[in-house]
VEXLUM-489687 format. One record per residue: x, y, z of N, C-alpha, C, CB in turn; residue number from 1; residue in three letters. Coordinates in steps of 0.2 Angstrom, whole numbers, plus 2048, in hexadecimal, padded with zeros to 3 digits. Glycine has a CB too. Layout:
! VEXLUM-489687
 n.X n.Y n.Z ca.X ca.Y ca.Z c.X c.Y c.Z cb.X cb.Y cb.Z seq type
   X   Y   Z    X    Y    Z   X   Y   Z    X    Y    Z NUM  ALA
...
This chain:
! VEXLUM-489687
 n.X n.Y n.Z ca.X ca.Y ca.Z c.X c.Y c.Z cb.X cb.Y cb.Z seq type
 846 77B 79E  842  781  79C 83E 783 7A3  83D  780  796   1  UNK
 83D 789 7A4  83B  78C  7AA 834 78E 7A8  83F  792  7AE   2  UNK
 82E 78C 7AA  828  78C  7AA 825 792 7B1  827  784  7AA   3  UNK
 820 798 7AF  820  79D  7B2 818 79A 7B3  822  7A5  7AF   4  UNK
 815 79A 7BC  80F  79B  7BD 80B 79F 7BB  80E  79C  7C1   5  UNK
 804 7A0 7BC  7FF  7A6  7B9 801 7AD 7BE  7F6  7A3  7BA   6  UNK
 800 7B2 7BD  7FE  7B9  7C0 7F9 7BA 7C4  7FD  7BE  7BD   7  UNK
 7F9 7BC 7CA  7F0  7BD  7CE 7EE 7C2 7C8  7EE  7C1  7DA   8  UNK
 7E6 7C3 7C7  7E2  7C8  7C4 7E1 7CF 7C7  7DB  7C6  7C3   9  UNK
 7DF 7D3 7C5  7DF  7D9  7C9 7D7 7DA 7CB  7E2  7DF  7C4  10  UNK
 7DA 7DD 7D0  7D2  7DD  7D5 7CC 7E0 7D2  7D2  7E2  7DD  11  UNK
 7CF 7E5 7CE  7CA  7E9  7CB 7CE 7F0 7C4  7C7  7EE  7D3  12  UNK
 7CD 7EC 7C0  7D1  7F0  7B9 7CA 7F2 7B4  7D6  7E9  7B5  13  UNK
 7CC 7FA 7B5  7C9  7FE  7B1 7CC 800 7AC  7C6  803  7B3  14  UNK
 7C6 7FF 7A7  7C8  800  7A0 7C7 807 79B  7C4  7FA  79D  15  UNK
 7C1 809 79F  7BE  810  79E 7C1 815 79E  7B9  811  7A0  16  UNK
 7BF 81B 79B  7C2  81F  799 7C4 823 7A1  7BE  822  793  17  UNK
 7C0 822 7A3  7BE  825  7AB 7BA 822 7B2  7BA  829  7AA  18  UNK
 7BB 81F 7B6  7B7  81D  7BA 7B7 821 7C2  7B8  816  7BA  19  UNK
 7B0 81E 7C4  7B1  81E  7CE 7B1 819 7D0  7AC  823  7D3  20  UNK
 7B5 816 7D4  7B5  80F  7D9 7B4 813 7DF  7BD  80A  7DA  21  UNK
 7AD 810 7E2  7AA  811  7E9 7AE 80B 7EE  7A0  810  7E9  22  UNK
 7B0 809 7F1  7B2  803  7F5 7B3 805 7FD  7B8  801  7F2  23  UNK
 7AC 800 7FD  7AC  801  807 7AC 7F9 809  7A3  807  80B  24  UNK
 7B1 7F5 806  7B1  7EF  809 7BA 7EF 804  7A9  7E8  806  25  UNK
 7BA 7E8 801  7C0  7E8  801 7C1 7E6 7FA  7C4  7E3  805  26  UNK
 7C6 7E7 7F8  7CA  7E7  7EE 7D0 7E4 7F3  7CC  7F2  7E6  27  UNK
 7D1 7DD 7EE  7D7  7DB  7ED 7D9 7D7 7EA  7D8  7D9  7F0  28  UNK
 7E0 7D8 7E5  7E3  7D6  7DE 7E3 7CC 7E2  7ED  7DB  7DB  29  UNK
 7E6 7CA 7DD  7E6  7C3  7DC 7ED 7C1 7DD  7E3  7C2  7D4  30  UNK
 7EF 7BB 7E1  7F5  7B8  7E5 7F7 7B6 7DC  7F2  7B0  7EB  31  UNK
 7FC 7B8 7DC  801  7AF  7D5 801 7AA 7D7  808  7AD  7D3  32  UNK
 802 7A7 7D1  802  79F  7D2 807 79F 7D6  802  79A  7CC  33  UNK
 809 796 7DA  810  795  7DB 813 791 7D5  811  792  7E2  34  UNK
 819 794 7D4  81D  791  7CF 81C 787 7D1  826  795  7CF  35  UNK
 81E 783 7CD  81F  77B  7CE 825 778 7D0  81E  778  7C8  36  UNK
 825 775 7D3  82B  772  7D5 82F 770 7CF  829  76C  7D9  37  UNK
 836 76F 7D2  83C  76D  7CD 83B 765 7CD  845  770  7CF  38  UNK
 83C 761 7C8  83C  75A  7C7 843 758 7C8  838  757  7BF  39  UNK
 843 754 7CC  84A  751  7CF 848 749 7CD  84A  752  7D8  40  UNK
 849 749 7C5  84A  744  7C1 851 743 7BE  845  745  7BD  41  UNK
 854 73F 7B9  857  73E  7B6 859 745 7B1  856  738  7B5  42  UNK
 855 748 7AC  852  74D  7A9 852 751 7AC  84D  74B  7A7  43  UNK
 850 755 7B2  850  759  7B7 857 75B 7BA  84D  756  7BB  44  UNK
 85D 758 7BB  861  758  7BD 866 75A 7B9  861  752  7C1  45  UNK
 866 756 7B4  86C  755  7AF 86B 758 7A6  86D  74C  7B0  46  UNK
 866 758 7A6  862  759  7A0 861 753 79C  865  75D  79C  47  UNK
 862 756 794  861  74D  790 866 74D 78E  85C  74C  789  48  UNK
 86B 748 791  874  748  78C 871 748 785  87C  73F  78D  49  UNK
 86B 747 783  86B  743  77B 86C 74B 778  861  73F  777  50  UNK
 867 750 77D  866  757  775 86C 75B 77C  859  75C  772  51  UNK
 86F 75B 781  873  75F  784 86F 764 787  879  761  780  52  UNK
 866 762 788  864  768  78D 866 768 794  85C  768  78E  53  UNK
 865 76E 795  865  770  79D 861 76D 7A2  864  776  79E  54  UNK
 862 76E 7A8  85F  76B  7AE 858 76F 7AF  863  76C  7B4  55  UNK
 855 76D 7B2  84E  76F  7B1 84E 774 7B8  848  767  7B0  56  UNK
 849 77A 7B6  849  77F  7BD 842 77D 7BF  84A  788  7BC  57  UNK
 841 77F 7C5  83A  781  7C9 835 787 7C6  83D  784  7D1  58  UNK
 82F 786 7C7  82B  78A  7C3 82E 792 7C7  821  787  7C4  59  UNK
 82B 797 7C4  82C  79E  7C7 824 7A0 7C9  82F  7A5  7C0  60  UNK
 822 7A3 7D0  81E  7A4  7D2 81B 7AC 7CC  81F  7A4  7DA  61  UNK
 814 7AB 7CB  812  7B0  7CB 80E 7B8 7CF  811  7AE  7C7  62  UNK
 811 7BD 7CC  80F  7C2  7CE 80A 7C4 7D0  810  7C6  7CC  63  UNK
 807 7C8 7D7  801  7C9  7D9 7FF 7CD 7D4  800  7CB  7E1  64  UNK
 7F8 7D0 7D6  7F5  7D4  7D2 7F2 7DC 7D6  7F0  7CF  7CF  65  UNK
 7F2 7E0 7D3  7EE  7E5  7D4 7EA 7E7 7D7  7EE  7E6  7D2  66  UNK
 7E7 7EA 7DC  7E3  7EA  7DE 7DE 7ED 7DB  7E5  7EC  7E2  67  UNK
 7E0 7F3 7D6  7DA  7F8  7D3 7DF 7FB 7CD  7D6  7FF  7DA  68  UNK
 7DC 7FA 7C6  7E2  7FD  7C2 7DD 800 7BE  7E9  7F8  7BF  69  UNK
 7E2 805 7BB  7DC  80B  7B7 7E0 811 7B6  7D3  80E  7BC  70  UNK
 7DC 817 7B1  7DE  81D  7AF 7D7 821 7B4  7DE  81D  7A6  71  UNK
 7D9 829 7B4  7D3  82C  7B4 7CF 829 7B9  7D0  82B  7AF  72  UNK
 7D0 827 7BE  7CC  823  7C3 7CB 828 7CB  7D1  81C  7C5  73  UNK
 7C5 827 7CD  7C4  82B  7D4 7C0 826 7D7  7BE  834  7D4  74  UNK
 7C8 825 7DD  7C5  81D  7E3 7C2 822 7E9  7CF  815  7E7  75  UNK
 7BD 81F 7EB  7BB  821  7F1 7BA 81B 7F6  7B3  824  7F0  76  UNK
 7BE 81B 7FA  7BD  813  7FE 7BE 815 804  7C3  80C  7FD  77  UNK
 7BA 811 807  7BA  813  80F 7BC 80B 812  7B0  816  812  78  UNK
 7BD 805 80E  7C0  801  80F 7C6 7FF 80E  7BE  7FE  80E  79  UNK
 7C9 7F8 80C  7CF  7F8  80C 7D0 7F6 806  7D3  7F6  810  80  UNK
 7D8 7F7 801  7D9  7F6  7FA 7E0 7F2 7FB  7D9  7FD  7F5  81  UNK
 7E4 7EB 7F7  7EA  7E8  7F8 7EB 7E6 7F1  7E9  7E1  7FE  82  UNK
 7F3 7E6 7EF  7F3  7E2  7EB 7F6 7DA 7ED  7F6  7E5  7E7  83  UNK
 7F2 7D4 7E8  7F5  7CE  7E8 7FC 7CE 7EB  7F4  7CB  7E1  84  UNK
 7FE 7C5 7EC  805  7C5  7EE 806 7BE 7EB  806  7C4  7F7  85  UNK
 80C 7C1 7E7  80F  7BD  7E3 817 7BC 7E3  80C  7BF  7DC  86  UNK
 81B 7B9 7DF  81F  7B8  7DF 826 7BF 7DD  81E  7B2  7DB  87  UNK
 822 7C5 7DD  825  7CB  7DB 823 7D0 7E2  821  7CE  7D4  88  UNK
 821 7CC 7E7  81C  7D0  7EF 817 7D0 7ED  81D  7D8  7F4  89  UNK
 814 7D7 7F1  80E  7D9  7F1 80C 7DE 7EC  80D  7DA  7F7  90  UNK
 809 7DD 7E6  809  7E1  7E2 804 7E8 7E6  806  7DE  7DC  91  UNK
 805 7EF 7E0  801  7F6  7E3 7FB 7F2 7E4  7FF  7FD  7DE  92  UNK
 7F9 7F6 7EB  7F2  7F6  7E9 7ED 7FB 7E6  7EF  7F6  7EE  93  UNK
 7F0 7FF 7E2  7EC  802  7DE 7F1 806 7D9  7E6  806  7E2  94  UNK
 7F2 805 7D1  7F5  805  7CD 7F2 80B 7C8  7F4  7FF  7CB  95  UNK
 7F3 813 7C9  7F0  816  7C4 7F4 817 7BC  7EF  81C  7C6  96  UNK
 7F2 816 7B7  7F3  815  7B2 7F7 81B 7AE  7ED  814  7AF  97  UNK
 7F5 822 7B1  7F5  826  7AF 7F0 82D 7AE  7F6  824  7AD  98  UNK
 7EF 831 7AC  7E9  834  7AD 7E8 839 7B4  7E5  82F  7AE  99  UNK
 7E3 83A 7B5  7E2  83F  7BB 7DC 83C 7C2  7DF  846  7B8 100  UNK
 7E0 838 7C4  7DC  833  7CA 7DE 836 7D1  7DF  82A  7C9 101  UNK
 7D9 835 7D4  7D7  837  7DB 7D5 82E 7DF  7CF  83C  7DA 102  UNK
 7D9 831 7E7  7D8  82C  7EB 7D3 82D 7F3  7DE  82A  7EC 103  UNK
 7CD 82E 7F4  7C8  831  7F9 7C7 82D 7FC  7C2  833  7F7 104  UNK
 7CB 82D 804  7CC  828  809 7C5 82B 80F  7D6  828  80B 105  UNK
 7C1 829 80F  7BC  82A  815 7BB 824 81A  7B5  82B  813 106  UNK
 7BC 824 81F  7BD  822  825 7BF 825 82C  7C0  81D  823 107  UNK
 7BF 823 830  7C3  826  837 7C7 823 839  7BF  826  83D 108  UNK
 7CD 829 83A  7D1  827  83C 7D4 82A 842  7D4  827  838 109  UNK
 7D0 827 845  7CF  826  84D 7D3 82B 852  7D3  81E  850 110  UNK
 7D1 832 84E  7D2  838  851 7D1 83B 858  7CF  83B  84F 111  UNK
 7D7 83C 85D  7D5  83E  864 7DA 844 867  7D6  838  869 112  UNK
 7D7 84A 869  7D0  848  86C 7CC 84A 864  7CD  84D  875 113  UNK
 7C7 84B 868  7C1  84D  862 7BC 851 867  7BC  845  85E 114  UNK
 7BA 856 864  7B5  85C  866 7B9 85F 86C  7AE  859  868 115  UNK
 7BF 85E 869  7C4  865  86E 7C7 86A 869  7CB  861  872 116  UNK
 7C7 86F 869  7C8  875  865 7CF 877 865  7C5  87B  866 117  UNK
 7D1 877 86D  7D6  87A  86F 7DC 874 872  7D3  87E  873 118  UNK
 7DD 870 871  7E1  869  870 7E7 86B 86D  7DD  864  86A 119  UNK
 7EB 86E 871  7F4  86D  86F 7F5 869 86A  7FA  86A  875 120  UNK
 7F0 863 86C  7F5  85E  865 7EF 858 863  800  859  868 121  UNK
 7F0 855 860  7EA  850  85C 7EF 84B 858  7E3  856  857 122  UNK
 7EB 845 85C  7EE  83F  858 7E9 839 851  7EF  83A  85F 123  UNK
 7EB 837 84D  7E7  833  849 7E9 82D 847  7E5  835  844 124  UNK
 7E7 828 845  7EA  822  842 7E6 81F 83E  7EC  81E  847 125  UNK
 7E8 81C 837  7E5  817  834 7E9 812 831  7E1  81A  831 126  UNK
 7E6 80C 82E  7EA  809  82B 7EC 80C 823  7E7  802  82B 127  UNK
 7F1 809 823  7F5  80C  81D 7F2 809 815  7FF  80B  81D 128  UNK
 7EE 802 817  7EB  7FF  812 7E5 801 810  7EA  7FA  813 129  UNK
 7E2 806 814  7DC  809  814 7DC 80F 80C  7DB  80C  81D 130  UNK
 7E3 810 80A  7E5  816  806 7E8 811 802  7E9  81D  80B 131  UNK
 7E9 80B 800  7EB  808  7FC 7F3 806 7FC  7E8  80A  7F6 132  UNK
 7F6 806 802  7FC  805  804 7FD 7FE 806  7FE  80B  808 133  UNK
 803 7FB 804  805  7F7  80A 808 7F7 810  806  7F4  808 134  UNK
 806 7F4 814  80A  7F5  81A 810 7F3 81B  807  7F4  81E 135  UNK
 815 7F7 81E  81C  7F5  81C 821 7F7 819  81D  7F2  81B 136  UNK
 81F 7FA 812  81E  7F9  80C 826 800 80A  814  7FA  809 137  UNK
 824 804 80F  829  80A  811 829 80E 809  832  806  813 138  UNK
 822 80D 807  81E  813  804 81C 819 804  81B  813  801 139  UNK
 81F 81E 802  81B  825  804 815 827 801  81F  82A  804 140  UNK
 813 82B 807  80A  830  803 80D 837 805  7FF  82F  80A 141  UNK
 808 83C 803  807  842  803 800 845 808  807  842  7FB 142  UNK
 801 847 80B  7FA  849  810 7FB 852 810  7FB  844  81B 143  UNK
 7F2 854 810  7F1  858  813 7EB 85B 816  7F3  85B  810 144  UNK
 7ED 85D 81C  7E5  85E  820 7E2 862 822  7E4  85D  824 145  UNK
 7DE 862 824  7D8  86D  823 7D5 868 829  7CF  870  818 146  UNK
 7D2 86D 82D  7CC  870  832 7C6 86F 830  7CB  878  833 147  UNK
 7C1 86B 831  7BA  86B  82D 7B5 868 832  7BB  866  828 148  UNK
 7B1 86E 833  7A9  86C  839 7A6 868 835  7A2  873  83D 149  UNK
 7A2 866 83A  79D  861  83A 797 862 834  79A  860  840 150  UNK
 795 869 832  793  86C  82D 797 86C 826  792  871  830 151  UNK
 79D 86B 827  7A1  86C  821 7A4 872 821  79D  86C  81A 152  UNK
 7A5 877 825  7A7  87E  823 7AE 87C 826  7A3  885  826 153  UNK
 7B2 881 820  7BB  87E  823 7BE 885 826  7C0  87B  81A 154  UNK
 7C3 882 82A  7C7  888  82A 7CC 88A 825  7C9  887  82E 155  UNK
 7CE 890 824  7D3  892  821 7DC 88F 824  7D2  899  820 156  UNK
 7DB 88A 827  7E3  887  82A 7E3 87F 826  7E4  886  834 157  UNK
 7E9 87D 826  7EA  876  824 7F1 875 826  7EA  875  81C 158  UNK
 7EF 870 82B  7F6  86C  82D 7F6 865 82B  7F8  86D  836 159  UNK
 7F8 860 829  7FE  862  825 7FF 864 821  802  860  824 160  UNK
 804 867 81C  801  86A  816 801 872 818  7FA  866  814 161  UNK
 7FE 877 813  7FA  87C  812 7F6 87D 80D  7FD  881  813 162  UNK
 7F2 882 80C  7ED  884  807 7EC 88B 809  7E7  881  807 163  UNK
 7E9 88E 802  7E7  894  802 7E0 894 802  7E9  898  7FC 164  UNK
 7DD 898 802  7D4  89B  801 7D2 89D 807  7CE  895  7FE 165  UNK
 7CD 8A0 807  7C7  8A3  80C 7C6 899 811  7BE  8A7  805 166  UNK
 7C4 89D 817  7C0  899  81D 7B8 898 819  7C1  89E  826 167  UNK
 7B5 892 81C  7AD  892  81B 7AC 88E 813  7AA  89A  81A 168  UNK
 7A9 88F 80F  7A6  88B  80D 7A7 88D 804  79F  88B  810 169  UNK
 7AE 88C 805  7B3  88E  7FD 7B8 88B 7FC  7B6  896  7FB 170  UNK
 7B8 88A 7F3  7BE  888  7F2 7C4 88A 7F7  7C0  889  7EB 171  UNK
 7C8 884 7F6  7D0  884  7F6 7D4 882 7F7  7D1  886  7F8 172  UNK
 7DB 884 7F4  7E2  87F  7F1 7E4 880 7F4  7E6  880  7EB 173  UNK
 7E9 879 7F4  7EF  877  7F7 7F5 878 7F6  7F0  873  7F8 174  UNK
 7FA 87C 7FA  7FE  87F  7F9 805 879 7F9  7FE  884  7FE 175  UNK
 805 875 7FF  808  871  800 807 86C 803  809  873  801 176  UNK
 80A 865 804  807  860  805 811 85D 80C  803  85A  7FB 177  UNK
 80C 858 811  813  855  814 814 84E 812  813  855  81A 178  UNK
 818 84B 810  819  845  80F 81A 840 813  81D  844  80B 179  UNK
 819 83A 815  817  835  81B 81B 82E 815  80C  834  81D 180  UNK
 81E 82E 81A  822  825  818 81E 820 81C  82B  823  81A 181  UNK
 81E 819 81A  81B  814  81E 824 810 821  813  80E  818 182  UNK
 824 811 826  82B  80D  829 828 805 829  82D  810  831 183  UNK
 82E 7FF 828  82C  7FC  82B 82C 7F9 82F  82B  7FA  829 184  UNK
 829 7F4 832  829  7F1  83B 830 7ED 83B  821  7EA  83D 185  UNK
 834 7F1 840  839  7EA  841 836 7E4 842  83D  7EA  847 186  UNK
 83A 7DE 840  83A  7D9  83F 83C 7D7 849  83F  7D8  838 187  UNK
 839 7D0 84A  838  7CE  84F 841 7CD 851  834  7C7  84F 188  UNK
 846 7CC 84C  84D  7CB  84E 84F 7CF 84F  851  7C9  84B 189  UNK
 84F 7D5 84D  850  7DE  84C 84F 7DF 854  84A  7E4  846 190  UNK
 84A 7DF 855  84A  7E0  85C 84C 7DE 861  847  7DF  85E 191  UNK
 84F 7D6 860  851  7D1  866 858 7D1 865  84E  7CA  867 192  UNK
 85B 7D6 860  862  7D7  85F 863 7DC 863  864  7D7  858 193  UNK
 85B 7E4 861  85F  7E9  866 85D 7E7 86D  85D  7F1  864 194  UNK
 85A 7E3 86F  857  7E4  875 85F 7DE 878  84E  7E1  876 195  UNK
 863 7DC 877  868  7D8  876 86F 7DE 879  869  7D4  86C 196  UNK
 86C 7E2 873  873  7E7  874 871 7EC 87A  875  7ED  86A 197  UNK
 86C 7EE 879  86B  7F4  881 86B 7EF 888  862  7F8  882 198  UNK
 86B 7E9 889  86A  7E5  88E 874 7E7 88F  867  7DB  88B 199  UNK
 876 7E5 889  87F  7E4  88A 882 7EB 88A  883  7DF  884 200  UNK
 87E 7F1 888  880  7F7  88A 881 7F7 893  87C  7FD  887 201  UNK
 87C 7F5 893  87A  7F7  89A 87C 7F3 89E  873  7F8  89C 202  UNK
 880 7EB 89E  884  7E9  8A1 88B 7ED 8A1  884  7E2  89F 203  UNK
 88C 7F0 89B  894  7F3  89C 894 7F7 8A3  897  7F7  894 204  UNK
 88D 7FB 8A1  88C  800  8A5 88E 800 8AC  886  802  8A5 205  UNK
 88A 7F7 8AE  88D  7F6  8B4 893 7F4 8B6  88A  7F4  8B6 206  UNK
């Protein structure tokens, strides 16, 4: 008989009909147990010739846990959100139930330049854990972004994405949103395989 370890807990499971999670530090679901070792006994191996059981298996690890699970939920985090790691990976970090939930990521994301208007082009970056993703994970988001001074007044543009409404200090909808995959990092072999194969292109060459 195969015997299953416990589940990590969830970092933060709402029950209510509605909630807001403020989080400017960290939510994180709970590791599984590890399953137990197989017994490499007589019993273990062979079973009981008396009743014709089977051989005994290794426990099964259990599954991480969630980072934040719920209905109806508005996360504002300016920190970061992970699910536990268990014998199933890394569970979501954040698990909506259903309902009409919102995710309010504030933080900087290390925008350059900055207080240049006229800037051909503008770069950012943040972690992907910061928006409750794992990294790697080769999960997609949805992004879209508006013009907005230091007062709050917006422009009427949005890259990426679009929207409609007036410039200044009014509603307004989103027309369209661009979608972002998280790629993951080649692996250290990936690399020393291709850096293997352009080395031996470039011998043929010679």
């Amino acid at each position: 008989m195969r015997q299953s370890s416990g589940d990590g807990g969830v970092g933060v499971k709402v029950t209510a009909a509605s909630a807001t999670i403020t989080n400017s530090n960290r939510i994180t679901g709970g590791s599984g147990g590890t399953g137990g070792a197989q017994l490499f006994d007589g019993y273990a191996i062979y079973g009981n010739p008396g009743t014709g059981g089977t051989y005994g298996q290794p426990g099964v690890d259990g599954k991480g846990g969630a980072g934040i699970t719920g209905s109806n939920l508005t996360i504002v985090n300016s920190g970061s959100i992970a699910g536990g790691i268990g014998g199933n990976g890394q569970a979501n970090a954040i698990a909506f139930n259903g309902g009409a939930n919102s995710l309010n990521f504030i933080s900087s994301v290390n925008l350059n330049p900055t207080g240049n208007a006229n800037s051909p082009t503008y770069t950012f970056s943040f972690n992907v854990s910061q928006i409750g993703l794992a990294p790697n994970s080769g999960a997609s988001f949805f992004m879209l972004g508006t013009y907005t001074s230091d007062s709050g007044y917006r422009s009427d543009e949005a890259i990426a994405g679009n929207d409609v409404g007036a410039q200044g200090w009014n509603p307004f909808l989103q027309t369209a949103f661009v979608s972002y995959t998280i790629v993951p990092e080649p692996s250290a072999a990936s690399l020393l395989l291709l850096g293997v194969g352009a080395l031996f292109t470039l011998r043929r060459r010679k």
